[in-house]
N, C-alpha and C positions, 0 to 999 in steps of 0.2 A: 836396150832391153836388159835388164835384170836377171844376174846369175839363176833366180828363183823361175821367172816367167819360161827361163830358157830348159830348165829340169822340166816345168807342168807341161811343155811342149814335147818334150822328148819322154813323156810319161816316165822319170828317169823314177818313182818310187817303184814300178812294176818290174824297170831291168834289174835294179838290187835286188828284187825277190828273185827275180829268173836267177841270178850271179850267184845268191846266197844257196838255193836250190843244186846248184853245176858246183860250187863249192862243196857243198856237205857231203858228196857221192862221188868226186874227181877221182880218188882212189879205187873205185868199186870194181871196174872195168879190170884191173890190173891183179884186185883180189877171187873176182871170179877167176879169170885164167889160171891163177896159181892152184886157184882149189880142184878145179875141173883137169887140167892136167896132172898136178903133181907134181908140178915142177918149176923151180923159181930160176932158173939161170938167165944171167942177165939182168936180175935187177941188183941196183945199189942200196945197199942198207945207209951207207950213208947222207944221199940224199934224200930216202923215206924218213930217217931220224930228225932232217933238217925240215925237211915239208911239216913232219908233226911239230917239232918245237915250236915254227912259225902260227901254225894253226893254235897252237895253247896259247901263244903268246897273241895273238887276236882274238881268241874267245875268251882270255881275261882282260882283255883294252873293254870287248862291247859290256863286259860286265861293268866292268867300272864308269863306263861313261851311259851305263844304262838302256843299252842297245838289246833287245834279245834279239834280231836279225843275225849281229853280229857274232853276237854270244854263242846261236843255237847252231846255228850253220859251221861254225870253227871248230865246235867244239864236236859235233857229230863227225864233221872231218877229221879230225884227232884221231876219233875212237874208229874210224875207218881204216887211217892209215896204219895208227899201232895193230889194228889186228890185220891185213897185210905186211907188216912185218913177223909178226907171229906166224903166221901164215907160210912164209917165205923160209922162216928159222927152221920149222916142220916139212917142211917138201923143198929140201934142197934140190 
């Protein structure tokens, strides 16, 4: 069987949307908390600065190779995570 037959089995184009979806909002959960209490202890700024680099740095791969799955999902993650950092900088 074929790497292809074996994706139309696993309806693997519909999990990329569900992954893309869980990607664009990963950080949401951790920027509500901060905002609803006011308080960031415990989080590492530098691994939020590393999670967005990664995330720019794959919402400009889907650009380039013409992906908007890739593109819009990474790049909405970015803009999630930087402003959780923002977030985090204001409610120490």
């Amino acid at each position: 069987m074929t790497r292809e037959k074996v994706a139309e089995k696993l309806r693997w184009k519909l999990w990329t949307k569900v992954a893309g979806l869980l990607n664009a909002f990963l950080m949401a959960p951790q920027l509500a908390k901060i905002m609803s209490t006011g308080h960031s202890a415990g989080v590492s700024f530098g691994m939020l600065w590393l999670v967005a680099g990664i995330q720019v740095f794959f919402s400009t791969h889907g650009y380039f190779i013409r992906d908007r799955l890739v593109f819009l999902s990474n790049g909405i993650a970015a803009v999630v995570t930087v402003m959780t950092i923002i977030a985090a900088h204001f409610y120490p």
